[in-house]
N, C-alpha and C positions, 0 to 999 in steps of 0.2 A: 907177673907170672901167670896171666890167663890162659889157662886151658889147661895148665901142667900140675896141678895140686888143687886137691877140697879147698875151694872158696874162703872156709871158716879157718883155713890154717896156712892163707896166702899171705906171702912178705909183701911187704911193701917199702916202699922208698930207697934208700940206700941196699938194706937187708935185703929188696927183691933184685936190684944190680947186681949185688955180689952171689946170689942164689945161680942166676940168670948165665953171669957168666962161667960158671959151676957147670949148667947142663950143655953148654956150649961147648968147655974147653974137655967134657964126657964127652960128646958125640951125642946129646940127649937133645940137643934143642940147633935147629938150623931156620936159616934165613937169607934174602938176600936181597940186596942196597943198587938201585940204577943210579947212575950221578952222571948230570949232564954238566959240562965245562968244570967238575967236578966240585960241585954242588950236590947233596944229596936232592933226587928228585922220584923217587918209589920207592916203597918197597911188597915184600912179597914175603910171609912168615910161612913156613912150610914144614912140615912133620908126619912121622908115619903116626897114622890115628891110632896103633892103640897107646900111643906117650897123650894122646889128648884128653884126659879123664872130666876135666869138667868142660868140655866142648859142647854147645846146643846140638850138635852131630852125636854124641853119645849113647841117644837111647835107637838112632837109627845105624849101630855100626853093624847091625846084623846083614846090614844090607851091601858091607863091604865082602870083595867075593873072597879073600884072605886076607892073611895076617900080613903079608906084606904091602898093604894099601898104604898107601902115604896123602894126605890134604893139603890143600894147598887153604889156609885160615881166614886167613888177611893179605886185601892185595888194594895196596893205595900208590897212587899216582899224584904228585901236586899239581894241584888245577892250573897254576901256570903252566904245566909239563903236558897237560892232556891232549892228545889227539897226536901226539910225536910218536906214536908205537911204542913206547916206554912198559906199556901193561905186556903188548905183545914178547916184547924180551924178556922182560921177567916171568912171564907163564912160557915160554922157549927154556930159560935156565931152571926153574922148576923143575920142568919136565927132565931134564938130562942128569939135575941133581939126585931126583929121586930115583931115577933110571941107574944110574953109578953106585945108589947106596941100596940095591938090590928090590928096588919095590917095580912090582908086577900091575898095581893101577891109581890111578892119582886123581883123586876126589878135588871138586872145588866148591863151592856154595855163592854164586854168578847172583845179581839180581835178576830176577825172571823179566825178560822183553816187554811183558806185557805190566808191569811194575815201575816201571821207567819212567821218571817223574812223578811216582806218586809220595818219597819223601823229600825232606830236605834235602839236597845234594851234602850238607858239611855231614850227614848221619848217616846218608845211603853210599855212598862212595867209599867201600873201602872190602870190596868185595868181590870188584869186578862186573863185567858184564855179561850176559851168555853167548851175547855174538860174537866176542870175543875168545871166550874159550870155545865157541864153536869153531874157530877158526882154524881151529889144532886138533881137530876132529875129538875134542868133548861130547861126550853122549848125554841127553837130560837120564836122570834115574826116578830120583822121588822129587816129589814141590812141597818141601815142609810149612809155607806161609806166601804170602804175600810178597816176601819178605826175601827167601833163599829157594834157591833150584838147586837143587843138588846135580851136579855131573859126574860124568867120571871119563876115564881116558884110560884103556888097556896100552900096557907097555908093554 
């Protein structure tokens, strides 16, 4: 349940499954599954920011420009799958999902270019890249770390 509930009152296990598919089968929680030879092989968690209450993005949402901003959270690829444009479609279906469910701009948190190799790949991979979402005409915004660039993309 990361991002959707105070940490100290987050389910877990089973209890966080059947939570999960709660704000799902609400309209509260979206995502979406690339599968190659139908295999899953990305995914892509996606949400309008203000559902993300405990999000490392939280004390900077001031910086989204409304309430209809949507994030793009987690974006992982399996490393066998990498370099097939697999990231590219699923930040393409992002982009159109959040477009259809009324959001006007779509935040992502990419590793910064210049950050690129400086961790482990199994810990830094799962976020994206900014060449990548610069691809889709991504704007940087803020550089919260090392770590996260923040972009964004007017719809």
């Amino acid at each position: 349940m990361n991002h959707r509930s105070d940490p100290k009152s987050c389910p877990t296990g089973d209890s966080a499954k059947v939570a999960l598919l709660e704000e799902i089968k609400s309209g509260k929680a979206y995502g979406l599954i690339a599968f190659f030879n139908k295999h899953p092989a990305g995914w892509c968690a996606i949400d309008p920011v203000k559902t993300q209450i405990g999000h490392d993005y939280d004390l900077q949402r001031k910086n989204a420009e409304s309430s209809t901003a949507w994030m793009i959270h987690c974006l992982y690829v399996d490393p066998v799958r990498r370099g097939a444009g697999i990231s590219k479609g699923l930040i393409k279906s992002a982009i159109d999902l959040s477009r259809s469910n009324g959001a006007t701009e779509l935040l992502a948190f990419p590793i910064p270019e210049n950050s690129v190799g400086k961790f482990p790949e199994d810990i830094a991979e799962f976020s994206g890249r900014f060449s990548t979402f610069k691809k889709f005409n991504f704007e940087p915004k803020t550089r919260l770390d090392d770590f996260y660039q923040v972009v964004s993309k007017q719809l």
